[in-house]
C-alpha positions as CSV (number, residue, x, y, z in Angstrom):
1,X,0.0,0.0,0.0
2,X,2.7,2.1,1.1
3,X,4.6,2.0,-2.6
4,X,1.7,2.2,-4.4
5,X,1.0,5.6,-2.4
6,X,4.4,6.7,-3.3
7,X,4.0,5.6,-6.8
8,X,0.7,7.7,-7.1
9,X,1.9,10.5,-5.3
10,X,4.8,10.6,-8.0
11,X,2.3,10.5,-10.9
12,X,0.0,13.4,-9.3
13,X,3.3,15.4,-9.1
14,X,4.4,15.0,-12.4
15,X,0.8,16.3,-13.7
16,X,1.2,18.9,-11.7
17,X,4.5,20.2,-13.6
18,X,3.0,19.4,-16.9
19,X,-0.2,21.6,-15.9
20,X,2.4,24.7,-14.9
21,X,4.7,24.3,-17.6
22,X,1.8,23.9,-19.7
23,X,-0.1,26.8,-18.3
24,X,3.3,29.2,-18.7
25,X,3.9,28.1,-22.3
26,X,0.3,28.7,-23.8
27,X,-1.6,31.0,-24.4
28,X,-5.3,30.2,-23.0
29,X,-6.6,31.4,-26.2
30,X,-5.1,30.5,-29.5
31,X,-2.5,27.9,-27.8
32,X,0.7,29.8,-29.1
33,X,3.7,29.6,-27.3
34,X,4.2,32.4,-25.5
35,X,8.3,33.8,-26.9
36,X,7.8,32.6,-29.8
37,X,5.9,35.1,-31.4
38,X,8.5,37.5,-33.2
39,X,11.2,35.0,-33.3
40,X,12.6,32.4,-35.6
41,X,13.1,28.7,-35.3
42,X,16.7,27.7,-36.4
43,X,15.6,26.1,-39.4
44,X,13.5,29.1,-40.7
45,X,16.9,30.9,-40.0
46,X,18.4,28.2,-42.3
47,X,15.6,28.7,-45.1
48,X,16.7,32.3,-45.1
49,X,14.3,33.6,-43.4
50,X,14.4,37.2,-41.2
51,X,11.7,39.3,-39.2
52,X,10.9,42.7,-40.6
53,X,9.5,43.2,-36.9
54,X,11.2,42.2,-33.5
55,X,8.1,42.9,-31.3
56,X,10.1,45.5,-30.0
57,X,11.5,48.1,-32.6
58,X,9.9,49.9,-36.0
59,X,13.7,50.6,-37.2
60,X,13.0,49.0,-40.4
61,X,9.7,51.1,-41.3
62,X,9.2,54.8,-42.0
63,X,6.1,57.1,-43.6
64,X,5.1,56.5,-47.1
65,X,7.5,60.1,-48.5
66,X,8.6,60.2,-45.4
67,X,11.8,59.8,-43.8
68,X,9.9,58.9,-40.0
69,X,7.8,57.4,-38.7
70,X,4.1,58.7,-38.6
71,X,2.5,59.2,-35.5
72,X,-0.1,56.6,-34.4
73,X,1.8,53.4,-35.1
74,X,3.4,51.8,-32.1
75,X,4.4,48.8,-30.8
76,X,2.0,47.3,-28.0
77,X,2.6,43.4,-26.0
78,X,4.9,42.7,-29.1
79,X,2.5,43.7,-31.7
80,X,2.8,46.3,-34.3
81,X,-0.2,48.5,-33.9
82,X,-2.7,51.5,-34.9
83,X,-7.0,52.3,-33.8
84,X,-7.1,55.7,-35.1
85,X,-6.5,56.5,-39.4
86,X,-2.5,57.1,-39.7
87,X,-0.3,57.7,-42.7
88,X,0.4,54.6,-44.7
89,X,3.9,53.3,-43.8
90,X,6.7,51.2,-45.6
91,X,9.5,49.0,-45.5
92,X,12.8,50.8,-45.4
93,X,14.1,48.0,-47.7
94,X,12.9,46.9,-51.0
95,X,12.7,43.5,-52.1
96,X,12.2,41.3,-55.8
97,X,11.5,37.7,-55.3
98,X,10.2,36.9,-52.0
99,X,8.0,35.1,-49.8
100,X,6.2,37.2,-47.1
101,X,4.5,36.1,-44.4
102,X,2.4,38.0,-41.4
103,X,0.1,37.7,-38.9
104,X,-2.4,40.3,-38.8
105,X,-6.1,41.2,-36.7
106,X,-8.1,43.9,-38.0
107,X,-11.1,45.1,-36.0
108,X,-15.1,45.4,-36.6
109,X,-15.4,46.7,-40.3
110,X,-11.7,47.4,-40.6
111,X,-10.0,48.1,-43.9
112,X,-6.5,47.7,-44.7
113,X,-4.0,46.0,-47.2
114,X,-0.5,44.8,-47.5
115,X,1.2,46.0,-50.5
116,X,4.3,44.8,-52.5
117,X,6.9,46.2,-54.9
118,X,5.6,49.6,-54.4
119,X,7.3,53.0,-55.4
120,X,7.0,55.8,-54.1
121,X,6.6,58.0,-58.0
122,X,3.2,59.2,-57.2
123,X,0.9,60.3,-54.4
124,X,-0.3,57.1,-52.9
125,X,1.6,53.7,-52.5
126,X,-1.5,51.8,-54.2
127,X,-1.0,53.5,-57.1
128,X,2.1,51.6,-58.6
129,X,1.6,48.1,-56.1
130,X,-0.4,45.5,-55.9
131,X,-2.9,44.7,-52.5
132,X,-3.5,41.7,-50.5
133,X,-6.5,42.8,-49.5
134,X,-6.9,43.2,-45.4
135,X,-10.7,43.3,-44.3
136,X,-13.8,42.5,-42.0
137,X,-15.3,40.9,-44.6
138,X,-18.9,41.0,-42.6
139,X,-19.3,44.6,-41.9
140,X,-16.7,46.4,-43.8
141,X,-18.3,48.0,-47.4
142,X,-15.9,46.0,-49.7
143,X,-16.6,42.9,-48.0
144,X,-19.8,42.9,-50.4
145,X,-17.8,42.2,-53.2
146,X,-14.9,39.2,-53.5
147,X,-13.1,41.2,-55.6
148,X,-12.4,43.2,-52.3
149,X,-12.1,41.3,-50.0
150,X,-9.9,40.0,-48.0
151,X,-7.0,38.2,-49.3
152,X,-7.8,39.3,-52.5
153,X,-5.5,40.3,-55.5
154,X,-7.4,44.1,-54.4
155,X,-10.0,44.6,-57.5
156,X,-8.4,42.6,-59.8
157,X,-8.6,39.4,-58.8
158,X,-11.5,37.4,-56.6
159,X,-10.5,36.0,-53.2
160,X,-12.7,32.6,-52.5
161,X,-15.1,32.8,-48.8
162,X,-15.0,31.0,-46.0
163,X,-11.0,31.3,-44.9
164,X,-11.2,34.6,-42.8
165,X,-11.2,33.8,-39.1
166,X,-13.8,36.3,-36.8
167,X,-12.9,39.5,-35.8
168,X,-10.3,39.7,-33.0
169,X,-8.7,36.4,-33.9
170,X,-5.1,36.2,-35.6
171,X,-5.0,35.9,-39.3
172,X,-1.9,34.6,-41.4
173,X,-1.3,36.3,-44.2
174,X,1.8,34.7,-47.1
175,X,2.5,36.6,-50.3
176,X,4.8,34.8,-53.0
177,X,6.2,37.2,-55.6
178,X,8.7,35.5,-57.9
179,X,9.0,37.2,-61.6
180,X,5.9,38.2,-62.1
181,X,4.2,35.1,-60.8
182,X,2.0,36.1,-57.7
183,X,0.4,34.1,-55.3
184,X,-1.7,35.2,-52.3
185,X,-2.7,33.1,-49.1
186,X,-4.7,33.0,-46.0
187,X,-4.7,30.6,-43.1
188,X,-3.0,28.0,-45.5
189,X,-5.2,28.2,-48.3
190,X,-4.3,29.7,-51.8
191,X,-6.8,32.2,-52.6
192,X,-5.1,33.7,-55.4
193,X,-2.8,33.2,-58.6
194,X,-2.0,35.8,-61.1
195,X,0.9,36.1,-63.8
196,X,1.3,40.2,-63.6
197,X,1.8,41.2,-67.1
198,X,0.0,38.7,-68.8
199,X,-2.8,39.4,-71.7
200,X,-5.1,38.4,-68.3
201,X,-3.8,40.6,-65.6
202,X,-3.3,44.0,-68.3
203,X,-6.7,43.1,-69.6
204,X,-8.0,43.6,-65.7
205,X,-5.6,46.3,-64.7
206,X,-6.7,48.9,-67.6
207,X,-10.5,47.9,-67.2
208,X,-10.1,48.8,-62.8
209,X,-9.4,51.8,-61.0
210,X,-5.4,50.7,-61.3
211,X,-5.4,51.8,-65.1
212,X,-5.3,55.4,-64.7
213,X,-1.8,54.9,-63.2
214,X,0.4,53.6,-66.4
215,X,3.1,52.1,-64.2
216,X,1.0,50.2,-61.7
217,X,2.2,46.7,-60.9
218,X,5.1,47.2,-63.3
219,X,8.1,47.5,-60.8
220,X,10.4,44.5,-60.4
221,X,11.7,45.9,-56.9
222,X,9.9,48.3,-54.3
223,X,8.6,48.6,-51.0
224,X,6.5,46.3,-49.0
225,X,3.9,48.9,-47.7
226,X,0.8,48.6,-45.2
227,X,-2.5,51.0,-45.7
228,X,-3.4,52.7,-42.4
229,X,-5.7,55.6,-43.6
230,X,-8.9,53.7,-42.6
231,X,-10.3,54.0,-39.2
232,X,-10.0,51.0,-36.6
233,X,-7.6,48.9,-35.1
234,X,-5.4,46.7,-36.8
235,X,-2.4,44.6,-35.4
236,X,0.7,42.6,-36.8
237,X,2.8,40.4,-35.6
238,X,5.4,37.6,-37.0
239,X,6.7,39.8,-40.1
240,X,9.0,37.3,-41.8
241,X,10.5,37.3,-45.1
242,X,12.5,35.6,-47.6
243,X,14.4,36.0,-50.8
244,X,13.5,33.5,-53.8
């Protein structure tokens, strides 16, 4: 009797480490490790990968024509942040061929967008570079349309339903932009696949808003950029990229 109180008294202990360790590791909501957001794993290292944002620093971003960085993005519990409309912001850096990936939230009927190879030749950054579209696809106006959605190729090409998570929960965006093959993604799903250049994607670009601009989508190289002009919050974290 003795031993096999020893023997349970051993197990109940071990559960209760496993419970605290547990409990100190995860977060209650979305089970993420806590320290691991904003951080790579030695073999992402390997891959090539690097973070565009530490959780802790916005070094490597400044205002669209700008050489700071506007008021009303800061960094909050490791996230990258704005509530109120700000000044659309990009990467210091400019980048080719790449895979991007980024965890974003966006609040009830927010608006935003992630842009890529965008220069900075005319007024606004959407007007030479293509959109993954960010978006409350429930109550925000251009959820009504797929074409504006989110995760879409922004009005140009159709993102499919039922991959956006609910307002307040933690997207993941990845953007592949090799050539001018483009690929956009949500939550693990490919939404979108587009050759820019093509008869198809000229075809769409002088029949949208886009082809008023003569050089939009044509630059091999630009700026990663991220729309904050609409009202609400919105929230990134996990800002990884790498070079193809």
């Amino acid at each position: 009797m003795r031993r096999f109180s020893e023997t349970r008294l051993r197990w109940q202990l071990l559960l209760v480490c496993a419970i605290v360790a547990l409990a100190t590791t995860w977060l209650p909501e979305k089970g993420l490790a806590q320290g691991t957001a904003n951080t790579l794993t030695a073999a992402e290292k390997a891959a090539g990968w690097r973070l565009l944002f530490d959780g802790k620093s916005l070094d490597g971003w400044r205002g669209y024509k700008s050489e700071t960085l506007p008021a009303g993005w800061r960094i909050v519990d490791g996230t990258f942040t704005k509530d109120t409309p700000v000044t659309d912001i990009i990467s210091k850096e400019q980048f080719d061929n790449f895979e991007l990936v980024v965890d974003w939230k966006i609040g009830e009927a927010g608006n935003s967008g992630l842009f890529y190879r965008g220069t900075e030749e005319y007024d606004r950054v959407y007007w030479s570079a293509p959109e993954f579209q960010l978006l409350d696809d429930l109550k925000a106006a251009d959820g009504k349309l797929r074409i504006s959605s989110a995760g879409a190729l922004m009005a140009l090409y159709e993102s499919p339903a039922g991959h956006l998570k609910a307002v307040g929960d933690w997207n993941t965006a990845r953007i592949i932009v090799n050539g001018n093959h483009v690929e956009h993604w949500l939550n693990g799903v490919k939404l979108v696949e587009a050759e820019m250049g093509s008869a198809d994607w000229n075809t769409r670009v002088k029949e949208s808003k886009f082809g008023k601009w003569p050089n939009f989508g044509l630059a091999k190289k630009g700026h990663l950029a991220i729309q904050g002009d609409h009202a609400g919050v919105l929230a990134f974290r996990n800002i990884k990229i790498r070079p193809l």
